[in-house]
C-alpha positions in Angstrom: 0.0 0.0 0.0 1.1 3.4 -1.0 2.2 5.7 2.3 -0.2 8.4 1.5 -3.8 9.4 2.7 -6.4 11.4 0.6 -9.9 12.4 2.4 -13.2 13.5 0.3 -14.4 16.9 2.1 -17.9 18.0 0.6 -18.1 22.0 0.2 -20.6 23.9 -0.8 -18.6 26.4 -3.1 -15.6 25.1 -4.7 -14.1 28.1 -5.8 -14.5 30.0 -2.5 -13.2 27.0 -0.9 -10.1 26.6 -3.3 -9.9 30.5 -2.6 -9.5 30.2 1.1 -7.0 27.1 1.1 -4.9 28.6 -1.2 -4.3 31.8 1.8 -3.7 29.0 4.2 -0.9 28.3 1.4 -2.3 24.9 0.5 -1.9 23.8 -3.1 -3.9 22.5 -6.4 -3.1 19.9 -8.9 -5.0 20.6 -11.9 -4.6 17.7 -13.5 -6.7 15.7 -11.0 -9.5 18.5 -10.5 -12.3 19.3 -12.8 -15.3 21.7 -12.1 -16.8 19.1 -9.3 -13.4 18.9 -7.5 -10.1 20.0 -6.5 -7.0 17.7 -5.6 -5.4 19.8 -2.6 -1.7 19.0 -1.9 -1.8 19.0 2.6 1.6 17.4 2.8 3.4 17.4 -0.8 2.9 13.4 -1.6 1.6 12.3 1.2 -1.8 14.1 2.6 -3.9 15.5 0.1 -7.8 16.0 0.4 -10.3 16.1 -2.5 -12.6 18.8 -2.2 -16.0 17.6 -4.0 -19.3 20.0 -4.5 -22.1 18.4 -2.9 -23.6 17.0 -5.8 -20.4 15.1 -6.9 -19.8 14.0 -3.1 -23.6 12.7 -3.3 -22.4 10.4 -6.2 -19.6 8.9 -3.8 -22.3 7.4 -1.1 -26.3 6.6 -0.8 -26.0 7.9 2.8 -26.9 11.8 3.2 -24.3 14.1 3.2 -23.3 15.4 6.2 -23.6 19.4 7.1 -20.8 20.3 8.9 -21.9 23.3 10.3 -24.7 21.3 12.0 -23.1 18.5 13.2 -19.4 16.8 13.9 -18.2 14.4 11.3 -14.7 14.3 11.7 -12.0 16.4 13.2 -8.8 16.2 10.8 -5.5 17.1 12.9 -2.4 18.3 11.4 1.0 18.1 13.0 3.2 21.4 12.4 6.7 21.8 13.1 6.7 24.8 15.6 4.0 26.4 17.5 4.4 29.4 15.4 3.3 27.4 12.7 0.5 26.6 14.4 -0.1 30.3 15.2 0.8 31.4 11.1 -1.7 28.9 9.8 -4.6 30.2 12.4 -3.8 33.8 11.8 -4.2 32.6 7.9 -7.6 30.8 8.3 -8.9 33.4 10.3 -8.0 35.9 7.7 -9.4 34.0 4.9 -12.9 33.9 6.6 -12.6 30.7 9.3 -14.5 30.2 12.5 -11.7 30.1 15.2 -14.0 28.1 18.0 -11.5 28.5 21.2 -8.1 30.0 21.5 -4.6 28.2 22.2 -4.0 25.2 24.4 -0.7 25.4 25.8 0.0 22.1 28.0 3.3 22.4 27.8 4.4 19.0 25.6 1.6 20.4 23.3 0.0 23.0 21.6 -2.5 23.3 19.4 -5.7 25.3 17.9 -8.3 25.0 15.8 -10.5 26.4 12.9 -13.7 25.9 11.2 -13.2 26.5 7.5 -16.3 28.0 5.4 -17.9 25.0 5.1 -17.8 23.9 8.9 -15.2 20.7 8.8 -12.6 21.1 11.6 -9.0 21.3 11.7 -7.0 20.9 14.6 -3.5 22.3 14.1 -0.8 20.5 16.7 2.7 20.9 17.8 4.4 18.3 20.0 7.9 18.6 21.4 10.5 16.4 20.5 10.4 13.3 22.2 13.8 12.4 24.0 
């Protein structure tokens, strides 16, 4: 099995969406996106998510599609190198329009944040100290 992960987020509009990754400084590979979706590069060859409009997402499942603003379906966690990377890429989403639901937790070991992006999914961003 290939070491790499791609997730299918629904969005409601896939330019705005596309418009507000790209300020977080997340990428696009046109060769795998069409006017239903958009291949975003997370972590260059390894993350990626597919951001689908609705009605193509609806064509991936017979169960509804979720509203993220309504409910929870997932919270995706990235791991950043420093906590001012954490801080940069929440100053970014806020910027481009995200919901920051509570600030900084410092424990210490840890420290992370969160946003809601336009469409309601939540992203955790983390920083761990080196383990000895």
């Amino acid at each position: 099995m290939k070491e790499q992960i791609i997730f299918n987020l629904a969005v409601k509009d896939l330019d705005k969406s596309k418009a507000f990754f790209s300020a977080l400084g997340f990428g696009f590979k046109s060769q795998f996106s069409n006017e239903s979706a958009a291949f975003m590069d997370i972590v260059d060859g390894s993350i990626h998510a597919m951001l689908t409009t609705e009605a193509f997402f609806k064509t991936l499942t017979n169960k509804p599609v979720a509203q993220a603003k309504d409910a929870n379906e997932v919270v995706i966690c990235l791991n950043c190198d420093s906590r001012e990377e954490v801080d940069s890429l929440i100053a970014k989403a806020a910027a481009a329009g995200a919901r920051i639901p509570h600030p900084p937790e410092d424990h210490g070991f840890m420290y992370d944040q969160g946003f809601e992006d336009l469409d309601g999914h939540l992203w955790n961003l983390v920083w761990s100290a080196p383990q000895p």
